[in-house]
C-alpha positions in Angstrom: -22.8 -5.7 2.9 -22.4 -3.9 -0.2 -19.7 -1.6 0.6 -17.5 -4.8 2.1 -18.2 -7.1 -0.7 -17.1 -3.6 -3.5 -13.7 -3.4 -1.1 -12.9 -7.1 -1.6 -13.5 -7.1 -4.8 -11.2 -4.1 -5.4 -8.4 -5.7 -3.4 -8.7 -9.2 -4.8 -8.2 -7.5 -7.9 -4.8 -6.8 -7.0 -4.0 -3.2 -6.4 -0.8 -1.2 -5.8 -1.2 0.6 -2.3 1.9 3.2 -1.0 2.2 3.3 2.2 2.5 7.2 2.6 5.2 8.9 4.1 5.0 12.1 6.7 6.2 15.7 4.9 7.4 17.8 7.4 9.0 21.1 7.3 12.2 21.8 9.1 10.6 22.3 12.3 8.9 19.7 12.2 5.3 20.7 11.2 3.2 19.0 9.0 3.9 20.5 5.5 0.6 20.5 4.1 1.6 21.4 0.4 3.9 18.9 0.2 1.7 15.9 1.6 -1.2 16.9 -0.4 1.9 16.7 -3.9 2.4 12.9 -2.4 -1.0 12.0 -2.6 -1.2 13.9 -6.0 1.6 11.6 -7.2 -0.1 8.3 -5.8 -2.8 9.4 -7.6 -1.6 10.4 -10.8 1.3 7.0 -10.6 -1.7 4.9 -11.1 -1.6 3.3 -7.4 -4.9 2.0 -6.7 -5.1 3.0 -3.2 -3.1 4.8 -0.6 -2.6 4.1 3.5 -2.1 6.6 5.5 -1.5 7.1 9.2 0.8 3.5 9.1 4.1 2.9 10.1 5.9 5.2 6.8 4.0 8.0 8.0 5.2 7.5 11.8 3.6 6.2 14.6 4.6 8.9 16.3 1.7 11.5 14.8 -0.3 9.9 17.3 1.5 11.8 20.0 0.2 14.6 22.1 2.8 16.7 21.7 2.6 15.6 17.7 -1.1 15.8 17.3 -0.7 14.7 13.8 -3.2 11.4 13.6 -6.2 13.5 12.9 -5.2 16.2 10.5 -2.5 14.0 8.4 -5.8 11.9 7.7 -8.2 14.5 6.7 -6.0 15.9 4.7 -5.0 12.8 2.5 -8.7 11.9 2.7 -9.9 16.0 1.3 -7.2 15.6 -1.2 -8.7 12.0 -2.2 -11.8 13.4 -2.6 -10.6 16.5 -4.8 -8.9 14.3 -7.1 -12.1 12.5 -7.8 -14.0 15.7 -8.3 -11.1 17.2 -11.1 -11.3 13.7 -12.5 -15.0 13.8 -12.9 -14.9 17.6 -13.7 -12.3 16.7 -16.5 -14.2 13.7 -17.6 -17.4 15.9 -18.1 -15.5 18.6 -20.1 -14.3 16.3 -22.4 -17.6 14.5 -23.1 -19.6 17.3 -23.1 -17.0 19.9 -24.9 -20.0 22.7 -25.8 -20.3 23.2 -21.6 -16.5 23.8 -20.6 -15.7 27.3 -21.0 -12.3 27.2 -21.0 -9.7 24.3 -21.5 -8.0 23.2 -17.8 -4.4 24.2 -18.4 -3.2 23.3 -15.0 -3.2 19.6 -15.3 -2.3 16.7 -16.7 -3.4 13.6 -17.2 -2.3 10.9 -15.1 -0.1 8.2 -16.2 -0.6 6.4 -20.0 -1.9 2.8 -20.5 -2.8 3.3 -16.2 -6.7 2.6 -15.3 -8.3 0.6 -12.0 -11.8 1.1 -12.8 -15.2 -1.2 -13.8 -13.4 -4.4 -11.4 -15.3 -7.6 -11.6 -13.8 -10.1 -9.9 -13.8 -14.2 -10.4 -13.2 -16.5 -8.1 -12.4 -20.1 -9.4 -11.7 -23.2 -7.1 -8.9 -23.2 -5.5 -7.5 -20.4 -6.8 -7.6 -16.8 -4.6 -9.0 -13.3 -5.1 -7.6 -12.2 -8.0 -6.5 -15.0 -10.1 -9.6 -15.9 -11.8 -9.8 -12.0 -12.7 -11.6 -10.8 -15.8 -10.7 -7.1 -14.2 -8.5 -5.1 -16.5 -5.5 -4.8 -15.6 -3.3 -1.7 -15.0 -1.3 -0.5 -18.3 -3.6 -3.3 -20.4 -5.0 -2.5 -23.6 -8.6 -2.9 -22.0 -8.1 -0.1 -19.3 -8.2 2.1 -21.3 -6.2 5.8 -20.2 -8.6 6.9 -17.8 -7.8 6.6 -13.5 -10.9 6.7 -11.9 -10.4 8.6 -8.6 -13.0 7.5 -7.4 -11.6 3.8 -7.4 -9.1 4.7 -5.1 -9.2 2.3 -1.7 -8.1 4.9 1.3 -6.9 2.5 4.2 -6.1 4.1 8.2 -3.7 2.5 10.3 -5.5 1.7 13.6 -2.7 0.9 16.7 -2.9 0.9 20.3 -4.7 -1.1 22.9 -8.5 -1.9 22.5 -9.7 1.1 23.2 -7.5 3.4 21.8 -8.4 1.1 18.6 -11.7 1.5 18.8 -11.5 5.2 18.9 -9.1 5.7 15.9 -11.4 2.8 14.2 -14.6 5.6 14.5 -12.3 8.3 13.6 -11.2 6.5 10.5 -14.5 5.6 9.6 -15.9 9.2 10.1 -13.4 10.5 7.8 -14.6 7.7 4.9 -11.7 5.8 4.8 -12.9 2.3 3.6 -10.5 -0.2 6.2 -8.5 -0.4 9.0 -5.2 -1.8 8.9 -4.6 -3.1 12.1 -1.1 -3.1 14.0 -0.8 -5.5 17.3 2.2 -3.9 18.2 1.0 -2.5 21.7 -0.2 -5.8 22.7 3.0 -7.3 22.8 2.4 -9.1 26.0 -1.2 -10.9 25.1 -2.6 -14.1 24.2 -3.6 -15.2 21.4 -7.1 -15.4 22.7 -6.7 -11.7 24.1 -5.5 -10.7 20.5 -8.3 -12.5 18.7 -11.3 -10.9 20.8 -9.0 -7.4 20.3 -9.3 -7.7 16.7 -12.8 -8.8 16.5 -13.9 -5.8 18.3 -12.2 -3.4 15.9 -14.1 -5.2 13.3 -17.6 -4.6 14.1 -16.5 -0.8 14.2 -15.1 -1.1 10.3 -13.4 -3.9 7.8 -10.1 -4.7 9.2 -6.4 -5.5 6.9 -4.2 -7.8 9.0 -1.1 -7.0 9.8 2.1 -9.1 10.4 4.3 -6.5 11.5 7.9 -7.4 12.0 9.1 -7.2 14.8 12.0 -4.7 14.0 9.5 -2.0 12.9 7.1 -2.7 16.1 5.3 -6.1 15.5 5.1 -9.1 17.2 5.3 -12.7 16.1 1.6 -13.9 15.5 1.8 -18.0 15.1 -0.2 -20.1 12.7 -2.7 -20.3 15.2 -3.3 -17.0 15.1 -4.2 -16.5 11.6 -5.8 -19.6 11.6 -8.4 -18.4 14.0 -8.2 -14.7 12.5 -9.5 -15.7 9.3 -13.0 -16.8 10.9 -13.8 -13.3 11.6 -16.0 -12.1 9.1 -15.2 -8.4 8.7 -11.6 -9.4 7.5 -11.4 -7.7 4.1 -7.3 -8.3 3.2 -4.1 -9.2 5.1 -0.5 -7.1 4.7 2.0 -9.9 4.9 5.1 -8.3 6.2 7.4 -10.2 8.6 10.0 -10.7 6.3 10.3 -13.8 7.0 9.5 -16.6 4.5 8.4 -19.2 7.1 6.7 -17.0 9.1 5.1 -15.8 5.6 4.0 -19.0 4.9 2.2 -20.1 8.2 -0.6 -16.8 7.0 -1.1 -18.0 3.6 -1.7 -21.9 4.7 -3.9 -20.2 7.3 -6.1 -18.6 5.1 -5.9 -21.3 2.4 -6.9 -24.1 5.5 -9.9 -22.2 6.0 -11.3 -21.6 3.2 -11.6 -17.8 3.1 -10.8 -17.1 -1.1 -12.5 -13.4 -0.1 -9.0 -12.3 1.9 -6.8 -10.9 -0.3 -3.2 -11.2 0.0 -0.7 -8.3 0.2 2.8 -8.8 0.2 4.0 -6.2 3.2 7.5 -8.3 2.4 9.5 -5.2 1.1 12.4 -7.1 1.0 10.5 -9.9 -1.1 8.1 -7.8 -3.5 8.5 -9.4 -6.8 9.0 -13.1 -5.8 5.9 -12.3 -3.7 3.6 -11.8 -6.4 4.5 -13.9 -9.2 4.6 -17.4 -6.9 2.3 -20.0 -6.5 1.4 -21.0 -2.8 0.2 -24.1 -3.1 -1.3 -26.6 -0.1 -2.3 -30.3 0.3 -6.0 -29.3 2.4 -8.2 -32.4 3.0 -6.3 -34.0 0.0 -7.0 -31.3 -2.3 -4.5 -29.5 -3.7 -5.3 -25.6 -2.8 -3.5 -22.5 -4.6 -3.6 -19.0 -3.2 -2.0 -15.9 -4.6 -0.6 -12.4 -3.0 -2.1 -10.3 -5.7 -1.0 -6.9 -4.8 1.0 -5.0 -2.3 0.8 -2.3 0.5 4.5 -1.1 1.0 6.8 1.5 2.0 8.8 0.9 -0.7 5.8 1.6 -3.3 5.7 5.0 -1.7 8.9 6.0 -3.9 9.4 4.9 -7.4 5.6 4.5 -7.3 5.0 5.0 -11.2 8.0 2.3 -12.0 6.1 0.0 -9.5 3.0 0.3 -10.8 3.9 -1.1 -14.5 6.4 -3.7 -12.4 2.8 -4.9 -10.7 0.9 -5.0 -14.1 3.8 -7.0 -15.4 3.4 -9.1 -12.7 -0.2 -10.0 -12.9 -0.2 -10.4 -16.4 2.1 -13.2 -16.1 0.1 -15.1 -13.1 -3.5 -14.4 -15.0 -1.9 -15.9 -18.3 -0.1 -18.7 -16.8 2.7 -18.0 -18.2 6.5 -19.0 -17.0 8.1 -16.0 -14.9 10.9 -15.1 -17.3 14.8 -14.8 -16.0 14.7 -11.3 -16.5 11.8 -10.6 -14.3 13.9 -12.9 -11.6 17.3 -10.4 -12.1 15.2 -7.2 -11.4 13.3 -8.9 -8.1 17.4 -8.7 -7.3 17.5 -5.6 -8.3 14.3 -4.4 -6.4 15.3 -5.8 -3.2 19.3 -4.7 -3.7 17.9 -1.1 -3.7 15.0 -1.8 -1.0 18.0 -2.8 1.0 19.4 1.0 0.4 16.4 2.4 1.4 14.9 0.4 4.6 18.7 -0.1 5.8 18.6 -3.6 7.4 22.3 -3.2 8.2 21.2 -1.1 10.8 18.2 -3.4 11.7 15.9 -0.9 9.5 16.8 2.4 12.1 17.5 4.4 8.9 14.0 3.0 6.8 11.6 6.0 7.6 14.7 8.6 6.6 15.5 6.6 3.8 12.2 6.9 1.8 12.4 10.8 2.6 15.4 10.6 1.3 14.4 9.5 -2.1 11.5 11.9 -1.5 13.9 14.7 -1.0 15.6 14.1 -4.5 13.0 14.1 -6.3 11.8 17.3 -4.9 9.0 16.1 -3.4 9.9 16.6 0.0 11.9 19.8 1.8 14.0 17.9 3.8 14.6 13.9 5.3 13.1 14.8 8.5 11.1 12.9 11.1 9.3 13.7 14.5 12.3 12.3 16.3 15.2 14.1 15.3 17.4 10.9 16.2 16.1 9.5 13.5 17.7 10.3 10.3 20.1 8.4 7.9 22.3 5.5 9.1 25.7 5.9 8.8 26.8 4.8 4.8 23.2 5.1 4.2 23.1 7.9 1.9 26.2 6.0 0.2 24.1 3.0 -0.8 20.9 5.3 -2.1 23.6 6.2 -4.3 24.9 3.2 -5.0 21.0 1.8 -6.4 20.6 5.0 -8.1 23.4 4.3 -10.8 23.0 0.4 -10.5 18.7 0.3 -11.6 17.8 4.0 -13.1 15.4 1.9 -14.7 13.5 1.2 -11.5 13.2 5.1 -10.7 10.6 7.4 -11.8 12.1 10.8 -11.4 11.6 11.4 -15.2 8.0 11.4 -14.5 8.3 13.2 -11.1 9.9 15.7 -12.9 7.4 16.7 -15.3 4.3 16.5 -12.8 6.0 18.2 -9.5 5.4 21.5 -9.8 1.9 20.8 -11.0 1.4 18.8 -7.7 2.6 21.1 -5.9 0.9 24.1 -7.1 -2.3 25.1 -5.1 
């Protein structure tokens, strides 16, 4: 029980998780270089875990004629791990300067004031993972300037029917990733019995993340009932709250509040909702006792651009709910701002067609990516779409992190 109870306690902490995109070359191959520079940039942006093999990197790499599932996922997973060994390499050099031979010229340290390390977590009554925290915060004085690679939570997407599931669940596992974050999508037609015994099956092969999908990107509507029942399974770890849909968002968190579970974390999956997300309270009358629970961090396809920027927005965040302090107008104008330019990039005037495309996109600028492309060539920017990326570009350049890109991307690149 070790390694579940370490996982929670990492995710009730509150972490920052991109959900990683696909880099493909123009024939649509997997571009090795370039996915190992976006895991080098989640790494070195202070994220405190990545997920990989979800809907941002395409469902689609499950495909025969793809064959992508398996090698997109050891590769983030090697790349994970070399990261923690130049970390610790790095940290040995500099406390034991007599032993290095030579300085490392080749890279850089990641970003200041950023550290997810040494988490002990507190939880009060009433009050969810997280809020009680006496962790250190990314970007606070107590973290100090080292990222501890090693920290890093490495979540799979799992999808398919039971026993596809259970086979990308031992996959996952095998390849060290530390949860399952498990899309219902497939199972559009079950009940919510079928679904329940589904997802308890998963879980005895590894530590699951619900997942409310909306239905526009695959999901299926999963009622109160659902998560009511859902949050009695023991190897439940976190949910991804992502229906965009504030009732719908809603009927989770009284779920998990109703039964008691203060080990769930709470992500917000609500891309069109981040900052609102994480700085409310949720607050329920339960028995006659007044119940609070808290999203504390996020796992997004909208963190997988701008990731730096979104980072420090996160810290921000957190340091206002752990203080108790009043959520100031300004940080209400830029959850406008952030969902103004989400709105460019996951095109919901198109009923999200252009979303995947439009996170390459931003990619693509930046130079992290060749090109916008996906496994489907159909799927590419909507119509107006590149107009609006645009648009949010001169409206927020405060949200971007290109500055930062900039100086780190040949270096993440390189090798």
């Amino acid at each position: 029980m070790a390694g579940i109870e370490q996982l929670r306690a990492r995710l009730g902490s509150g972490l920052v998780i991109p959900a990683c995109p696909l880099a493909l070359t123009a024939r649509r191959e997997l571009d090795a270089r370039r996915q190992r520079a976006l895991i080098r940039y989640y790494v070195a942006a202070g994220a405190g875990g990545v997920a990989v093999g979800v809907h941002t990197t395409q469902f689609a790499i499950r495909e025969p004629r793809a064959g992508l599932f398996k090698p997109v996922l050891e590769l983030a997973a090697e790349e994970l791990g070399s990261q923690f060994k130049l970390a610790h390499s790095e940290k040995s050099e500099t406390q034991n300067p007599k032993s290095a031979t030579a300085p490392n010229l080749s890279s850089k340290p990641p970003a200041e004031g950023i550290r997810y390390a040494d988490v002990r977590t507190e939880f009060p009554s009433g009050e969810g993972p997280g809020v009680g925290s006496s962790a250190a915060l990314p970007g606070s004085a107590a973290g100090g300037t080292e990222f501890a690679a090693s920290a890093m939570i490495r979540i799979a997407g799992i999808c398919g029917n039971t026993k596809q599931a259970m086979a990308e669940a031992a996959l996952v596992r095998e390849l060290g990733y530390q949860a399952g974050l498990l899309s219902l999508g497939a199972l559009q037609d079950a009940s919510n019995d079928e679904l329940l015994a589904h997802c308890r099956t998963v879980a005895e092969m590894i530590p699951l993340v619900g997942f409310y999908l909306q239905p526009a990107a695959g999901g299926r509507v999963l009622p109160f009932a659902f998560w009511r029942c859902f949050a009695e399974i023991e190897n439940v770890a976190a949910i991804k709250i992502a229906p965009f849909n504030r009732y719908q968002t809603l009927e989770v968190i009284r779920a998990i509040a109703e039964a008691g579970r203060q080990d769930i974390a709470l992500y917000t999956g609500n891309d069109d909702n981040i900052v609102i997300d994480l700085v409310t309270p949720f607050r329920f009358n339960i028995g006659g006792r007044i119940v609070e629970r808290r999203i504390v961090g996020g796992l997004l396809g909208h963190w997988a651009v701008w990731t730096k920027n979104a980072v420090e927005l996160h810290a921000e965040c957190r340091r206002l709910v752990l203080a108790g302090q009043p959520v100031p107008h300004e940080l209400l104008q830029r959850a406008v701002e952030v969902t103004d330019a989400n709105a460019a990039f996951f095109d919901p005037a198109h009923h999200y067609a252009g979303c995947i495309p439009g996170i390459h996109e931003v990619l693509h600028r930046q130079g992290l990516l060749e090109g916008i492309w996906c496994l489907d060539p159909n799927e590419t920017l909507s119509p107006g779409q590149f107009e609006e990326i645009n648009r949010v570009y001169r409206a927020y350049p405060h949200l971007n992190d290109d500055g930062f890109v900039a100086e780190h991307r040949d270096e993440w690149l390189s090798g």
